[in-house]
C-alpha positions as CSV (number, residue, x, y, z in Angstrom):
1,X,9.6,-50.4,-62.0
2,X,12.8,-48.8,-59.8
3,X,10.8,-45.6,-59.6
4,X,7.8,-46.9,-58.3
5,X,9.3,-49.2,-56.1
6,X,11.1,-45.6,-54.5
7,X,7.3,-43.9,-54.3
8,X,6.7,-46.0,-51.0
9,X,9.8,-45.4,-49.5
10,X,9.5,-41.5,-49.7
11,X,5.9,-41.4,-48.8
12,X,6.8,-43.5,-46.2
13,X,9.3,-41.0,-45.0
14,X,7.2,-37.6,-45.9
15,X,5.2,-39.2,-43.2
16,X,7.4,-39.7,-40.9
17,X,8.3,-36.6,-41.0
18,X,5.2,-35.3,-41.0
19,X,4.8,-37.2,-37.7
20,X,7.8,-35.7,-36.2
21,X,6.7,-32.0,-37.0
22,X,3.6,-32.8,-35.4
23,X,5.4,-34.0,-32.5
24,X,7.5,-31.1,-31.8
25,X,4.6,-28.7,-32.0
26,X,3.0,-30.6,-29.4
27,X,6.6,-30.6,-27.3
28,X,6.8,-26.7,-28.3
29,X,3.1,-26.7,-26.7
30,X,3.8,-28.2,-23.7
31,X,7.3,-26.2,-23.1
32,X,4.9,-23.0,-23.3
33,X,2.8,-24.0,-21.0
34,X,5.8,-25.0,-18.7
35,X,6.8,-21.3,-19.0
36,X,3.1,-20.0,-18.2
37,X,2.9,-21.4,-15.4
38,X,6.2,-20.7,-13.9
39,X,5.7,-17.0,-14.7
40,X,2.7,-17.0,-12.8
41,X,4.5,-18.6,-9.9
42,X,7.4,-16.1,-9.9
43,X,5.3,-13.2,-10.2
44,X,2.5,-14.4,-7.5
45,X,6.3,-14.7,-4.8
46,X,7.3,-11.6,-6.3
47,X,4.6,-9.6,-5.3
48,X,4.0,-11.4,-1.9
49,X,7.6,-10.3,-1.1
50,X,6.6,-6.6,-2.1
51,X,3.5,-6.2,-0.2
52,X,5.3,-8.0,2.6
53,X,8.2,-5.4,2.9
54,X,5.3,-2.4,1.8
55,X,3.7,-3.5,4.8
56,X,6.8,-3.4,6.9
57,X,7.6,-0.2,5.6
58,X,4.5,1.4,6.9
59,X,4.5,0.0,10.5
60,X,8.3,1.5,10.6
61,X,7.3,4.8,9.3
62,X,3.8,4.7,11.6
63,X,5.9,4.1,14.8
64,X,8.0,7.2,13.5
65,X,5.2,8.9,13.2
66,X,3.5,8.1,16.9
67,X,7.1,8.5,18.2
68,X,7.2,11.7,16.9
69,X,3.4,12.4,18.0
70,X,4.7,11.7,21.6
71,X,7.4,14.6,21.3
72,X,5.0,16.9,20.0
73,X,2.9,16.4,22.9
74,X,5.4,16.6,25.6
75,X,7.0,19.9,23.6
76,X,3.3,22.0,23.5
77,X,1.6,20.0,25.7
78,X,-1.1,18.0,23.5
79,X,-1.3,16.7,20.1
80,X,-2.1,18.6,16.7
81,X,-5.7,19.1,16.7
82,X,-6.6,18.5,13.4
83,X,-7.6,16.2,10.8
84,X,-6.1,17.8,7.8
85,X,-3.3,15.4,6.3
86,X,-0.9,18.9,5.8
87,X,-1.8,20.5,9.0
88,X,-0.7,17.0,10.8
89,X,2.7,17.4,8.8
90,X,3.1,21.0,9.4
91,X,2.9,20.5,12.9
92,X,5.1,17.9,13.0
93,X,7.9,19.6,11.3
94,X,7.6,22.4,13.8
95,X,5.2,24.2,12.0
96,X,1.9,24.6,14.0
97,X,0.9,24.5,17.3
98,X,-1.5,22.3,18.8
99,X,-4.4,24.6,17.9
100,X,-2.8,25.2,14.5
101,X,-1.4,28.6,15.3
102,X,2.0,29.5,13.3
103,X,5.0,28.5,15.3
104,X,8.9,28.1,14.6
105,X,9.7,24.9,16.1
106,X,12.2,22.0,15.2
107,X,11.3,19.3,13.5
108,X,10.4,16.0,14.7
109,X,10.2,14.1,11.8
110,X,12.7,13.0,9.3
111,X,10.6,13.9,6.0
112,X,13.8,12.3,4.2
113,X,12.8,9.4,4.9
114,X,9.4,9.6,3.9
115,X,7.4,9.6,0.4
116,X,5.5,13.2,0.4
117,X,2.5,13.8,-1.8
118,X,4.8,15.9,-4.7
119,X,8.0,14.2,-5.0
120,X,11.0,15.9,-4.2
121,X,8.7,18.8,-2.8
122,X,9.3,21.1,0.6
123,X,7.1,20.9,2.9
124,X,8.3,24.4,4.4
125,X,8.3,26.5,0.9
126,X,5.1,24.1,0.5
127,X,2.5,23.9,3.1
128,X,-0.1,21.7,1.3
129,X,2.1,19.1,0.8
130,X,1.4,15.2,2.9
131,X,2.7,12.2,3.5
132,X,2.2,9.3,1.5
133,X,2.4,5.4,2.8
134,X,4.0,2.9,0.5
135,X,1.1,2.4,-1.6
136,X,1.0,6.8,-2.7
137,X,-1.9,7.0,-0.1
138,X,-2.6,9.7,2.3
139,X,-1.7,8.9,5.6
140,X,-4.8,9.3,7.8
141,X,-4.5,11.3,11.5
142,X,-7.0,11.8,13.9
143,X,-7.4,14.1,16.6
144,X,-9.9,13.0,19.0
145,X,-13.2,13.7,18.5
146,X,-14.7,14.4,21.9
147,X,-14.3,13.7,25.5
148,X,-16.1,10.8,25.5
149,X,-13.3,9.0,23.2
150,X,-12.5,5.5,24.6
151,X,-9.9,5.2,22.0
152,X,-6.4,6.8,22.8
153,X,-6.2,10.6,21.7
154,X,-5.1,10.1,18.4
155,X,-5.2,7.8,15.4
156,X,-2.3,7.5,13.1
157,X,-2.9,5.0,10.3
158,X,-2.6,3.5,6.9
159,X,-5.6,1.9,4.6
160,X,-3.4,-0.6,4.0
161,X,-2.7,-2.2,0.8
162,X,-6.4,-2.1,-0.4
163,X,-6.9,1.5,0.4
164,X,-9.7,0.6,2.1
165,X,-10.5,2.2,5.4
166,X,-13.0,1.8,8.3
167,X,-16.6,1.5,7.3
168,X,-15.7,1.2,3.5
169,X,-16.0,-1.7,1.2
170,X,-15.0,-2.4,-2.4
171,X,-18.4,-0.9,-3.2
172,X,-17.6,2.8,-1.4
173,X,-14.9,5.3,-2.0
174,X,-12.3,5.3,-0.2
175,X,-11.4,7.6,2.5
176,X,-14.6,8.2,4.5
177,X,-15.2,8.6,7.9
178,X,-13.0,6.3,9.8
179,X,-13.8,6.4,13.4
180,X,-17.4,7.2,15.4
181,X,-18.0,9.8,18.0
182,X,-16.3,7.5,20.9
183,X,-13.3,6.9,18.5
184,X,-14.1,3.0,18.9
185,X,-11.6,1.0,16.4
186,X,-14.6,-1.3,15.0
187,X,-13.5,-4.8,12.9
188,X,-17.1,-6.4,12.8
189,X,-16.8,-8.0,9.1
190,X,-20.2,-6.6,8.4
191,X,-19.8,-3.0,8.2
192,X,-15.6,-3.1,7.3
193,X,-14.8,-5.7,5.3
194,X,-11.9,-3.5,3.9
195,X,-10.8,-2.8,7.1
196,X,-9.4,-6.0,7.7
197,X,-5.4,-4.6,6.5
198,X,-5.4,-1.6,7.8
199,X,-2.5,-0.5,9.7
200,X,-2.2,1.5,12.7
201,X,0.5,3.2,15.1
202,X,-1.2,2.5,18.3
């Protein structure tokens, strides 16, 4: 009679317990979720704040770049003709000449201070070598095309965070032609819609 009058007591408290397991696995649930979703905050301000400063990065090392563009020109009297990414840094380290003859000139350019396309490389021991923006793409450099630009003589630029450049989309490669024959800076949504973050010197 004592033992069955315990039975309802325990199964009583088995289920009580069993209750309070269940309750913590939905509290342990809910505390995951929490977590999830924090994480995906963090990491979403996180990488905001990087492409933010990228971006900042590469207009400070474009203006570098056009600066040093402007004492190229005033040293040999016109920019580097070329569109070859290690023919534009060749000449800007003193290099090549405007028509990209050999010359021994100074530098104009701090290559310190910016990424080249073999890390830790020479750009003197190494002519191939580039520059790099802060995404470890090419920097782009155009020499105007013809006479008839309406564009200033030279574009400097970076595809941006995408990579994209003008006249691509996410469908194209990137790197294609950038500019047309009148070196016209196009940003009609139709033909560049990764153009949009692009980022130029001038």
């Amino acid at each position: 009679m004592h033992t069955l009058a315990r039975r309802p007591v325990r199964e009583a408290r088995l289920n009580s317990q069993a209750r309070l397991r269940a309750f913590t696995l939905i509290e342990l649930l809910t505390v995951i979720g929490i977590i999830a979703i924090l994480a995906a905050i963090t990491f979403g301000v996180v990488k905001g704040v990087n492409e933010r400063a990228a971006i900042g990065q590469a207009k400070a090392e474009l203006a570098s770049l056009a600066q040093a563009l402007e004492a190229y020109k005033l040293q040999y009297g016109d920019y580097p003709q070329t569109t070859d990414k290690a023919i534009f840094l060749q000449s800007l380290i003193g290099r090549k000449g405007p028509k990209g003859a050999d010359i021994t000139g100074r530098s104009l350019v701090e290559v310190a201070k910016f990424t080249l396309s073999t890390s830790g490389g020479d750009p003197v021991a190494t002519p191939a070598l580039y520059l790099l923006d802060p995404w470890g793409r090419q920097y782009n450099y155009y020499y105007k095309a013809t006479a008839s630009w309406t564009a200033p003589s030279y574009v400097v630029m970076s595809a941006g965070p995408d990579g994209y450049l003008y006249g691509t989309n996410a469908v194209t490669a990137a790197y294609t032609t950038l500019l047309n024959t009148d070196g016209t800076l196009k940003t009609d949504a139709s033909t560049n819609v990764g153009a949009a973050d692009n980022i130029y010197s001038n």
